[in-house]
C-alpha positions as CSV (number, residue, x, y, z in Angstrom):
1,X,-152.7,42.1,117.7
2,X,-151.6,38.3,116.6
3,X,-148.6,37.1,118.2
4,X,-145.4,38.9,117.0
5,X,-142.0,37.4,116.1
6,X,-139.3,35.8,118.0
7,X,-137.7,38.6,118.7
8,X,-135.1,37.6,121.2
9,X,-134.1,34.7,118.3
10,X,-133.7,37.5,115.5
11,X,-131.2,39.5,118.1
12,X,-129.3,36.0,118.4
13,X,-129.3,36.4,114.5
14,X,-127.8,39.7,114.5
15,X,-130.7,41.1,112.9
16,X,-131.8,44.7,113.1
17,X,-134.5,45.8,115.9
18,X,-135.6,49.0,114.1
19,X,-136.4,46.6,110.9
20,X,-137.9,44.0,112.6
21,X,-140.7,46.0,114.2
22,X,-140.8,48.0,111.1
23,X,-141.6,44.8,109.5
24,X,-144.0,43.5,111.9
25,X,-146.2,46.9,112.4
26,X,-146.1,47.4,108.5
27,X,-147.7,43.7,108.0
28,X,-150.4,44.4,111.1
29,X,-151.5,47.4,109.1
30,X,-151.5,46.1,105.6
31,X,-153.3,42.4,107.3
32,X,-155.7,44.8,108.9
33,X,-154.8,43.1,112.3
34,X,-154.5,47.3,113.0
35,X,-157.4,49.1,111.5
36,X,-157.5,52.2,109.8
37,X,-158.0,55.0,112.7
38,X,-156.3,52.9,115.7
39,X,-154.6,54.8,118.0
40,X,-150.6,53.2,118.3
41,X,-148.9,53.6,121.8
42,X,-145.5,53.4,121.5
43,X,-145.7,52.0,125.0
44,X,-147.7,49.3,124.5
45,X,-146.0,48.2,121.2
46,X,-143.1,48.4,123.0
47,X,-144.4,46.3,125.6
48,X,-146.2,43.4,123.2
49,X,-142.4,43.8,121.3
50,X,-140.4,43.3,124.3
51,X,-138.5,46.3,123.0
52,X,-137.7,50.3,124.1
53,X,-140.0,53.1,122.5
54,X,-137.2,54.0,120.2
55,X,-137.3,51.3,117.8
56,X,-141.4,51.9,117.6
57,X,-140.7,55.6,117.2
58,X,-138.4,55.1,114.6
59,X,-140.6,52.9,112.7
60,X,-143.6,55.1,112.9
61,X,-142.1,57.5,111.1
62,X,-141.3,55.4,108.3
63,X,-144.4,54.4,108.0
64,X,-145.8,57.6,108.3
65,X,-143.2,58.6,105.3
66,X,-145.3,55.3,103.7
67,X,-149.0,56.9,104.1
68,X,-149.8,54.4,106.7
69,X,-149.5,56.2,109.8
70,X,-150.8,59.8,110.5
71,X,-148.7,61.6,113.5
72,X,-150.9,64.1,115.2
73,X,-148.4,66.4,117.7
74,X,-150.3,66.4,120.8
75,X,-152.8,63.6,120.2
76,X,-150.1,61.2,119.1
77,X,-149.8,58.3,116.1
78,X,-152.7,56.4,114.5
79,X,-153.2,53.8,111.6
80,X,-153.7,55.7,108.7
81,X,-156.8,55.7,106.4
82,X,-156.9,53.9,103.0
83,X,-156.8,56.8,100.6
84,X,-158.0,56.0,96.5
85,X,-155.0,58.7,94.8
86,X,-152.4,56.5,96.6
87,X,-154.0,53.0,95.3
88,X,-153.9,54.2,92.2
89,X,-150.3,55.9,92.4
90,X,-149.4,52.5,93.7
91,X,-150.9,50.7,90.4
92,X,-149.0,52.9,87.9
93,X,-145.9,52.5,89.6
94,X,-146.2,48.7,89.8
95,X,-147.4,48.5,86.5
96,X,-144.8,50.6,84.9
97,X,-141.6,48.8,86.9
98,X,-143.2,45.0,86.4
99,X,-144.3,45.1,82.9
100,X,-141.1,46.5,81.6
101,X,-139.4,44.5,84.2
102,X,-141.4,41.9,81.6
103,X,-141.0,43.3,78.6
104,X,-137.3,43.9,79.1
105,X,-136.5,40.6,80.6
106,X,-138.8,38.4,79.6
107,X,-136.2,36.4,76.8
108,X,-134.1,35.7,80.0
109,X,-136.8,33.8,81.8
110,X,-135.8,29.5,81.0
111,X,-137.6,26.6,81.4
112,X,-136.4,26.4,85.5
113,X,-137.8,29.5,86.1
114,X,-141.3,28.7,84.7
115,X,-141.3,25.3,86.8
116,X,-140.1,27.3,89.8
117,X,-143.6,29.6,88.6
118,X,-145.7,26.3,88.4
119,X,-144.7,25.6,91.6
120,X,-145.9,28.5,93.1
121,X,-149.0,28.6,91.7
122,X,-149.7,24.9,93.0
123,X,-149.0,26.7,96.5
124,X,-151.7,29.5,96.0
125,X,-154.4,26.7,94.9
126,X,-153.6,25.3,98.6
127,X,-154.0,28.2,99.8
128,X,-157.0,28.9,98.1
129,X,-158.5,25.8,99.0
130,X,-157.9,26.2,102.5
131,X,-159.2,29.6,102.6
132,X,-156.2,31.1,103.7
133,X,-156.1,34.5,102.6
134,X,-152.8,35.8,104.4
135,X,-150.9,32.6,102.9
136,X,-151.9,33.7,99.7
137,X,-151.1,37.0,99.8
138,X,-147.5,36.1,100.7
139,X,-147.2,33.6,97.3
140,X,-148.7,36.4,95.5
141,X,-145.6,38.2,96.6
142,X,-143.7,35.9,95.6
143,X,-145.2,35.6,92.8
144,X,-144.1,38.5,91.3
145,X,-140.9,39.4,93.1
146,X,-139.9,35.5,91.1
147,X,-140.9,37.0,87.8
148,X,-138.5,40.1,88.5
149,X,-135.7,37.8,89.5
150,X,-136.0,35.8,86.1
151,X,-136.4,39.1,84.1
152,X,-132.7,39.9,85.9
153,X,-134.4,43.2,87.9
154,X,-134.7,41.3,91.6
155,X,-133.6,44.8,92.9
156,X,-136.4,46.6,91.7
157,X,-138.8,44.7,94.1
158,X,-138.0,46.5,97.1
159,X,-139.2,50.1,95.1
160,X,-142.8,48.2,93.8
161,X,-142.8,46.7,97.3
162,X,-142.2,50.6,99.0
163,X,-144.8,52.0,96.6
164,X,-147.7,49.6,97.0
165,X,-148.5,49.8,100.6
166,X,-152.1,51.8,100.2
167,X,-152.6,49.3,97.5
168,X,-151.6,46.1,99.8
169,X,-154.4,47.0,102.2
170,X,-156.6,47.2,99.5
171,X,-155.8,43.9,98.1
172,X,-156.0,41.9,101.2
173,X,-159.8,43.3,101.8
174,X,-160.7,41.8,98.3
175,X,-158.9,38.5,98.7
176,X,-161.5,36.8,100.8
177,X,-164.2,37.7,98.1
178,X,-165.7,34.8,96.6
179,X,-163.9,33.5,93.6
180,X,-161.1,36.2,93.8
181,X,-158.4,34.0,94.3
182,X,-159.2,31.6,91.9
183,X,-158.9,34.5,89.7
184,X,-155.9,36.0,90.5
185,X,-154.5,32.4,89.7
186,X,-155.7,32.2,86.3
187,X,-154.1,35.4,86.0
188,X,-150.4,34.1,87.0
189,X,-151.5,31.5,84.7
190,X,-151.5,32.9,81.7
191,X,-148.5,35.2,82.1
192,X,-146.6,31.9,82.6
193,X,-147.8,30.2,79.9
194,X,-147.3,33.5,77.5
195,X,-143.9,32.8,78.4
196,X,-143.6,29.4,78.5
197,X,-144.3,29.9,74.4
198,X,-141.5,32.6,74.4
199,X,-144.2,35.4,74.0
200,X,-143.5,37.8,76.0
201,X,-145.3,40.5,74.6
202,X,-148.2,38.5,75.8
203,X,-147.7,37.9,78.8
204,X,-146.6,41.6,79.0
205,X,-150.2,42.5,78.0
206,X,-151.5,39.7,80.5
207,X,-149.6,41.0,83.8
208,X,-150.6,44.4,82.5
209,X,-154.4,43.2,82.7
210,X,-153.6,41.3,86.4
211,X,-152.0,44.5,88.0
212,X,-155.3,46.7,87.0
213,X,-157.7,44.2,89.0
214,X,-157.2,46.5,92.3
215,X,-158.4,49.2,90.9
216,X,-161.3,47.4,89.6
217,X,-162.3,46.3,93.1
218,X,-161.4,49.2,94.7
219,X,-164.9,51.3,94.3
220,X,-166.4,48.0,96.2
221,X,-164.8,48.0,98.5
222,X,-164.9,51.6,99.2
223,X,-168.6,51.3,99.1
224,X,-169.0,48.1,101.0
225,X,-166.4,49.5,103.7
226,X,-166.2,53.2,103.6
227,X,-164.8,53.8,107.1
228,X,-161.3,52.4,105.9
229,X,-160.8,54.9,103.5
230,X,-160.4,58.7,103.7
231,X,-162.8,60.8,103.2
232,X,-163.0,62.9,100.3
């Protein structure tokens, strides 16, 4: 496991425990820092965390209620396999609450918003550059949680982001591919220049196009790393 938050500094902050190891398991899982199959001791976390076992118990369960923990009575609670129905669940969620997000929206977008867009994307070519495939995951976030902010449905995020988690894992195992986030950057591209020329029905049909990639990359990875996924 990598080094978790402050904790003791988010307590000074008022924040909530429960969410914050919710937060930080849920990232470890969808980073792959916990693999599919690894056993998860309350215990232990609650050692690493600094933290009682009821916190961790409480946020296994949600992300058992997620699909990325299994709870075995008995044995006790392990990372949950990546499992192909659930990607693609994911994707036709995401793609049906972005792209009308999009479609609905899209007129509201101004000029600030697609500089604030630019600016993002001259974040992920950093991040691209330096190889950084975590960093880049978190602008692709906030990539698109931007692009629902301008379209006026910011509170629709937290659903796509709920949704998505099978997906997520899936998506940082293709990142480091060669030339995959150079592609994904085109991709923002061109939905912010579809918009930038106040056509939004392209760049409708171009974020349509960008949210199907993971399930073109999904057989590959399956075959090039089955013993993440379920088995059928």
């Amino acid at each position: 496991m990598s080094t978790p938050p402050l904790l003791t500094t988010a307590r000074v902050r008022g924040e909530n425990t429960r969410r914050l190891v919710h937060t930080w398991l849920r990232r470890q899982i969808i980073g792959l820092e916990l693999a599919p199959g690894e056993p998860l001791s309350e215990a232990e976390i609650g050692s690493r965390l600094g933290v009682s076992r009821t916190p961790v118990r409480e946020s296994l369960i949600l992300l058992a209620e997620e699909g990325l923990v299994e709870v075995f009575p008995q044995r006790g609670s392990f990372v949950g396999p990546i499992r192909y129905e659930d990607v693609v669940s994911a994707q036709f969620v995401r793609e049906a609450i972005e792209c009308s997000s999009l479609e609905q929206g899209g007129a509201l977008v101004t000029a600030g918003d697609v500089a604030e867009l630019r600016a993002l994307i001259v974040r992920q070519h950093e991040a691209e550059h330096a190889e950084d495939a975590a960093a880049f995951f978190d602008l692709d976030e906030e990539f698109h949680l931007r692009l629902m902010r301008a379209c006026g449905h910011e509170s629709a995020w937290r659903i796509v982001a709920s949704a998505k988690a099978q997906m997520d894992r899936a998506r940082r195992l293709s990142l480091p591919e060669g030339g995959k986030m150079t592609g994904l950057i085109e991709q923002h591209e061109s939905v912010i220049d579809a918009l930038d020329l106040g056509d939004v029905a392209a760049a409708v049909a171009r974020l349509r196009e960008h949210l199907r990639v993971v399930l073109q990359d999904i057989t590959h990875i399956q075959v090039e790393r089955p013993e993440l996924f379920a088995r059928a």
